[in-house]
C-alpha positions as CSV (number, residue, x, y, z in Angstrom):
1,X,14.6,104.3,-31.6
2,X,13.6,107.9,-31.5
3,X,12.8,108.9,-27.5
4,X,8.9,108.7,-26.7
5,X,8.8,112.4,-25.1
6,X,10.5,114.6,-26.8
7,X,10.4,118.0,-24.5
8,X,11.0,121.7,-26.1
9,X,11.3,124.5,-23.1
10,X,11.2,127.7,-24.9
11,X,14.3,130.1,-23.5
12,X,14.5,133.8,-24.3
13,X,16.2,136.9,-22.8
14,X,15.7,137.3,-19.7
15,X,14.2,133.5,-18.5
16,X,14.1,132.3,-14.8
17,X,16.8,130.1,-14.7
18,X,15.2,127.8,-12.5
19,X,12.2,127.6,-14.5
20,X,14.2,125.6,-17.2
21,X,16.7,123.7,-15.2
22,X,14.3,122.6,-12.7
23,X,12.0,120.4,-15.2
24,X,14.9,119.2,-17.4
25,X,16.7,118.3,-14.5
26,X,13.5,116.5,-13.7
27,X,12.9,114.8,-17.0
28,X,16.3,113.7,-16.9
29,X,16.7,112.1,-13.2
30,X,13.3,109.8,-14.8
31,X,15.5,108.2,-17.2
32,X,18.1,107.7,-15.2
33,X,15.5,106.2,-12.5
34,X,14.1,104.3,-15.6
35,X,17.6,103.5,-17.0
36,X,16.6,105.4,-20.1
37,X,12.9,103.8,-20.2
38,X,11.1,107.1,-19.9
39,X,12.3,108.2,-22.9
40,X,12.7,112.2,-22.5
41,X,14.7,114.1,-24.6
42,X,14.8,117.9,-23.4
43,X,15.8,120.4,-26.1
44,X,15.7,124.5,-25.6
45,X,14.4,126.1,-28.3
46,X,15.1,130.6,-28.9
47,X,14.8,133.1,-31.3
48,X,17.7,132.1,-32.4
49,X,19.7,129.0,-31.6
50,X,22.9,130.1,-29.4
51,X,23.6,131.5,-26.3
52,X,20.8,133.0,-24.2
53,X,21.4,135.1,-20.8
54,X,18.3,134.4,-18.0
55,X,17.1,136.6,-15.3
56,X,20.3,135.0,-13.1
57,X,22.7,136.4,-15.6
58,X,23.7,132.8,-16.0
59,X,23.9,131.7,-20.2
60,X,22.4,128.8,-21.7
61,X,22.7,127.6,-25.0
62,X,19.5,127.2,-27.2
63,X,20.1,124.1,-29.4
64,X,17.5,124.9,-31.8
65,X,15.7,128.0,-33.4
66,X,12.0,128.3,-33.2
67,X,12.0,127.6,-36.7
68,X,13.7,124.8,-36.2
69,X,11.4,122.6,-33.9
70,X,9.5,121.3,-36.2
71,X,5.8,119.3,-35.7
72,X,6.9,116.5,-33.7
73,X,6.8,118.0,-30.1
74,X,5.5,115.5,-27.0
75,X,5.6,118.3,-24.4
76,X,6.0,121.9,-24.6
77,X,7.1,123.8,-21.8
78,X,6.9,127.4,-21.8
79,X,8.6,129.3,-18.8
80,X,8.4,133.1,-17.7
81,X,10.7,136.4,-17.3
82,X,9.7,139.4,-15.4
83,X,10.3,143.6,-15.7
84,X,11.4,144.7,-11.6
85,X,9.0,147.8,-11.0
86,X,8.4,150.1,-8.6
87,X,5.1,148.9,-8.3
88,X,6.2,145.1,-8.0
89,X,7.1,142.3,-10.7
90,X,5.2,142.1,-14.1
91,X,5.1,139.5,-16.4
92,X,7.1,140.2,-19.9
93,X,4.8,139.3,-22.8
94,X,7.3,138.7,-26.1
95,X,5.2,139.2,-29.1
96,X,7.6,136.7,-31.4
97,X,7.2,134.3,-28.3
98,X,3.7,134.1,-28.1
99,X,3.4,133.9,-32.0
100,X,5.5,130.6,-31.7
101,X,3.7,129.3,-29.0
102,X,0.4,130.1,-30.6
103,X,2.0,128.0,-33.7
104,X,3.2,125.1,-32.3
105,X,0.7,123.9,-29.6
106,X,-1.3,122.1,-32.5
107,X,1.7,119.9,-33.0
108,X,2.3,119.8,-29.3
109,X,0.2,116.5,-27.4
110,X,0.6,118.9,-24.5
111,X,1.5,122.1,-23.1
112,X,2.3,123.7,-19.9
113,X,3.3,126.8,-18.6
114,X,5.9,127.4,-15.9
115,X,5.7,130.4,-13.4
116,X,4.8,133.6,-15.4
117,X,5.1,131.5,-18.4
118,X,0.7,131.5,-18.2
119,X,1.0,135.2,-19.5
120,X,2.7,134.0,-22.5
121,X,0.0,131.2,-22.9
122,X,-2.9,133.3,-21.9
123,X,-1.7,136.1,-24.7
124,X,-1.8,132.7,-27.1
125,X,-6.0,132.7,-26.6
126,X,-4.8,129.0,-24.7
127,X,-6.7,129.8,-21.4
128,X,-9.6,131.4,-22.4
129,X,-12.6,129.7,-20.7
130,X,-10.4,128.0,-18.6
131,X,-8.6,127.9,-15.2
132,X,-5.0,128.6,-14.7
133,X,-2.1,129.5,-11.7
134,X,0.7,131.4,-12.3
135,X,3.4,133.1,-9.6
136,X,1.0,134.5,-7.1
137,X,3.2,137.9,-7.5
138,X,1.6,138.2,-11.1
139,X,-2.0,136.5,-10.9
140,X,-4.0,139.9,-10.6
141,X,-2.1,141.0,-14.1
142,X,-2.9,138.3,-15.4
143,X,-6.7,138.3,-14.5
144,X,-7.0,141.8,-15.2
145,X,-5.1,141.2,-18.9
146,X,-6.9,138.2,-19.5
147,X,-10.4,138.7,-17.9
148,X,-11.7,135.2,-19.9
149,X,-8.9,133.5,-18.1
150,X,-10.3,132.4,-14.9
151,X,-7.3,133.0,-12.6
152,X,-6.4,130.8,-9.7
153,X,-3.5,132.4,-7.2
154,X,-3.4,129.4,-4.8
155,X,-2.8,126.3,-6.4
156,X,0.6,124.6,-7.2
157,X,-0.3,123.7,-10.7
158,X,-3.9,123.2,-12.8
159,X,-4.4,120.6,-15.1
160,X,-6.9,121.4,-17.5
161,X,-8.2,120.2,-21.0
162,X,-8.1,116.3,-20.2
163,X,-4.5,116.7,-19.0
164,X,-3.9,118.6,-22.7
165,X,-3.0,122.2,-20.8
166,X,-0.8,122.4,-17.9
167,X,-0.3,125.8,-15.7
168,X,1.9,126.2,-12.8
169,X,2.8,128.5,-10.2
170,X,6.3,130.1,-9.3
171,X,9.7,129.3,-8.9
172,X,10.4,125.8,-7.1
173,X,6.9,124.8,-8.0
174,X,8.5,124.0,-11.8
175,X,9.6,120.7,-10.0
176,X,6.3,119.8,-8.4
177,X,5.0,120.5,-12.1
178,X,7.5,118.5,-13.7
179,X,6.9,115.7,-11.4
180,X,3.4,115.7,-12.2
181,X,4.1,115.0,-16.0
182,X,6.3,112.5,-15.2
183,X,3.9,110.7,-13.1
184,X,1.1,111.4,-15.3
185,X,3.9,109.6,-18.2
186,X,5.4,106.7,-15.9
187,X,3.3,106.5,-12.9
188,X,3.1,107.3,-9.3
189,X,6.4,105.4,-8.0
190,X,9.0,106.5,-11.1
191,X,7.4,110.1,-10.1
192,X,8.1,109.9,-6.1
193,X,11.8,107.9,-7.0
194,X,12.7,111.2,-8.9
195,X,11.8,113.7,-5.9
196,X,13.6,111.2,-3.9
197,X,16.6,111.9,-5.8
198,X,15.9,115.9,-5.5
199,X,15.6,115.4,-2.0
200,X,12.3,116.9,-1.8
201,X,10.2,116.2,1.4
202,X,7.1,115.1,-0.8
203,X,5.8,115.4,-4.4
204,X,3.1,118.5,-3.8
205,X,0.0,117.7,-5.4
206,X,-1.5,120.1,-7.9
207,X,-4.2,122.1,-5.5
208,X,-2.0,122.1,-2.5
209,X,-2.0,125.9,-1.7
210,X,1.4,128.0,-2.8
211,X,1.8,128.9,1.2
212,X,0.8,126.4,3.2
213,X,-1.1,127.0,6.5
214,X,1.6,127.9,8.6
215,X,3.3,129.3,6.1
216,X,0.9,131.4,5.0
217,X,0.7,133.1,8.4
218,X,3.1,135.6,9.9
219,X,5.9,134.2,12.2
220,X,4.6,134.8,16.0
221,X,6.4,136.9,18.7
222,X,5.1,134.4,21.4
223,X,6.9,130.7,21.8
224,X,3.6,129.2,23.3
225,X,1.8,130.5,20.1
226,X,4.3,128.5,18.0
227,X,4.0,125.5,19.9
228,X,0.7,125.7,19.8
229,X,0.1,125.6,16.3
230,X,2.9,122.3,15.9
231,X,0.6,121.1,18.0
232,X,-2.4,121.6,16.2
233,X,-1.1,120.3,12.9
234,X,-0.5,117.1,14.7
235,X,-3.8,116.6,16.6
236,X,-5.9,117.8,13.9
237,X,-9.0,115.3,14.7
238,X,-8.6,116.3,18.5
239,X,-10.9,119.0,20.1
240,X,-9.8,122.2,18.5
241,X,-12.4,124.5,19.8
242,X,-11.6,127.5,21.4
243,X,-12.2,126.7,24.7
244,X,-10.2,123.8,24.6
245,X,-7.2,125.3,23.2
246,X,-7.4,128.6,25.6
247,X,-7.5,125.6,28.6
248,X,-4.7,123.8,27.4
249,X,-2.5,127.4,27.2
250,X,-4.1,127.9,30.8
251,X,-5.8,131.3,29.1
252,X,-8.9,132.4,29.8
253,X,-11.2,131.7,25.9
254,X,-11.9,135.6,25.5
255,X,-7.9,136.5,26.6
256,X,-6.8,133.3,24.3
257,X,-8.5,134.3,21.2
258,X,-7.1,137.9,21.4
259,X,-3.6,137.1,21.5
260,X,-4.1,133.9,19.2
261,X,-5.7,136.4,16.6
262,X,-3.0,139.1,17.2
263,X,-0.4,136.4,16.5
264,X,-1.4,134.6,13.6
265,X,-3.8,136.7,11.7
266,X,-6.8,135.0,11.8
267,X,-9.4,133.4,15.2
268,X,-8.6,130.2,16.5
269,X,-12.0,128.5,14.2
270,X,-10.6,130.0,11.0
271,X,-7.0,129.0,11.7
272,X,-8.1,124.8,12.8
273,X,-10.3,125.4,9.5
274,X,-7.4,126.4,7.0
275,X,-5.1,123.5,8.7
276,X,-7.9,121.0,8.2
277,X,-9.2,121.7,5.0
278,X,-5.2,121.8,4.1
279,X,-5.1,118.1,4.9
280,X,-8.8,117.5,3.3
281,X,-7.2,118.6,0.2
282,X,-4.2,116.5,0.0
283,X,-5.8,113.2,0.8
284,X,-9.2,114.3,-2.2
285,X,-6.5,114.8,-4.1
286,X,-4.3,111.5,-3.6
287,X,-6.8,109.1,-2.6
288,X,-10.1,107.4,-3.9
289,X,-11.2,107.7,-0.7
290,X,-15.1,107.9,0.2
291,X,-15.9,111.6,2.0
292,X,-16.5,110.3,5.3
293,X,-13.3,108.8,5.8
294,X,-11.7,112.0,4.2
295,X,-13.6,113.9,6.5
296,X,-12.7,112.4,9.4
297,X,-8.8,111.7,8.6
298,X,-9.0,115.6,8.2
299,X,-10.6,116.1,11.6
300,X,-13.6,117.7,9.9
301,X,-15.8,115.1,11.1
302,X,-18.7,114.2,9.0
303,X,-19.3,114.9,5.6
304,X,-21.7,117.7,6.0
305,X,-19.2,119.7,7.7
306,X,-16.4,118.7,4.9
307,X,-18.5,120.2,2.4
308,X,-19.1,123.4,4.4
309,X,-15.5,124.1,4.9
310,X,-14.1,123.1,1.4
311,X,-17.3,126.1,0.5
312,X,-16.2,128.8,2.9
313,X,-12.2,128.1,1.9
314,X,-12.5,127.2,-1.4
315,X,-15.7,128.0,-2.9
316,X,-15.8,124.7,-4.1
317,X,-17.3,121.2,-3.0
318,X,-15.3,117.7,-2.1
319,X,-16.0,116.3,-5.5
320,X,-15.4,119.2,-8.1
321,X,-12.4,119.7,-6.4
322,X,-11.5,115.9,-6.5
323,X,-12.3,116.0,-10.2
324,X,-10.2,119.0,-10.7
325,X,-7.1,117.8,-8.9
326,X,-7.2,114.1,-8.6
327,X,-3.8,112.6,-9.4
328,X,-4.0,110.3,-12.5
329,X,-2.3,107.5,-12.6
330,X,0.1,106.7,-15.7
């Protein structure tokens, strides 16, 4: 029997290793999970079949030619490679690439781009009209070379066209990518077996942010700052207002939200906000839910203030975004 999901990664000069490994290593721990049920066969398709060197100076070995593919193509994975300038990373843009890409998404049931692999999609006339992520390093080239491309920096990955169009975002997020198709394939549990394997902490869902909240700020000089914020993830539906978290550092408010705002880059309010609407977005995305109860789990408290938040952060409301991200199951 011929495999159910046949996968083609497209590998060129120059390729981010990791972008290629990372989902065939993906594809491959599902059939092993599956004991071959899944049904992915992963084959690297080039210019030219042969050896191919990636950004890591590492070689792999294309086993087929673009010419070679063929129509019958489940999933088509197209990664990135990037030119080093002074001015920061851009996106390389192959010509012969994006001809074949252009080519063989009609035969593809679906697509998806890795890291700066959007550029190549976007130059294909595939995310015109719609939305798409890509490595935040790159996402203002690719909105300014692509101005019908509506160009998301944060999320992990976008699923667009019915599930038909993948994007994702850089570097490790290939695997929370990767994970998505296979749970999108062969469910939730096949999906969070595989990342067990990979020893990842959790399966990301698709709009969780590329830098977390505390991530996302800079590391503090101050221990009690640090401590403060551990604590704030974990008491997220406590009282979070200023006052109360300038009393529990035995600070006076005005003296508190100075130093807090030094520290972390943003007030105390916008800082709870970001942590909250962080958890809001994880359990829209993951759960059916009803808005109270997401509200309150994210210690936003009633729906009126979910909405509000999910505006000022996102520019979006609870259920656009649910509709947007909300895992599907198999």
């Amino acid at each position: 029997m011929p495999p159910s999901h046949r996968v083609v990664i497209a590998v060129f000069p120059d390729v981010d290793l990791l972008d290629v490994t990372g989902p065939a290593e993906v594809f491959a721990l599902a059939n092993r999970e599956t004991r071959g049920g899944a049904g992915y066969e992963v084959r690297l398709a080039g210019p030219a079949a042969g050896e191919v060197r990636t950004s890591a100076g590492v070689r792999l070995l294309a086993d087929l030619s673009f010419e070679e593919v063929g129509p019958r193509v489940d999933t088509l994975l197209v990664p990135g490679a990037v030119d080093h300038t002074e001015a920061g990373p851009v996106a390389r843009v192959d010509p012969d690439v994006v001809a074949w890409v252009k080519a063989t998404t009609p035969h593809a049931r679906r697509v998806a781009s890795v890291c700066v692999g959007a550029h190549v999609l976007a130059a294909a006339g595939l995310l015109d009209g719609r939305t798409a992520t890509t490595h935040w390093s790159t996402a203002a080239q690719l909105a300014a070379d692509h101005p019908a491309v509506t160009v998301d920096p944060d999320p992990i990955f976008v699923r667009a066209d019915r599930g038909r169009l993948w994007t994702g975002a850089g570097i490790s997020a290939c695997l929370d990518l990767a994970l998505a198709l296979v749970a999108e394939d062969q469910g939730e549990d096949v999906a969070l077996a595989v990342a067990r394997q990979l020893v990842m902490y959790l399966r990301r869902q698709g709009g969780q942010s590329q830098f977390s909240v505390p991530l996302s700020r800079p590391a503090s000089s101050r221990r009690d700052i640090d401590e403060l914020r551990l604590w704030i993830a974990d008491h997220l539906d406590a009282d979070l207002s200023a006052a109360a978290l300038a009393a529990r550092m035995c600070l006076s408010e005005r003296h508190f939200a100075r130093v807090f705002t030094k520290e972390t880059g943003a007030s105390p309010a916008a800082y709870v906000e970001a942590a909250r609407v962080e958890v809001a977005r994880r359990l829209l995305e993951t759960t059916d839910g009803p808005l109270d109860e997401v509200a309150r789990e994210a210690g936003l408290g009633s729906v009126e203030t979910l909405h509000r938040a999910l505006k000022r952060q996102l520019a979006t409301t609870p259920a656009a975004y649910r509709r947007r991200f909300r895992a599907e199951p198999a």
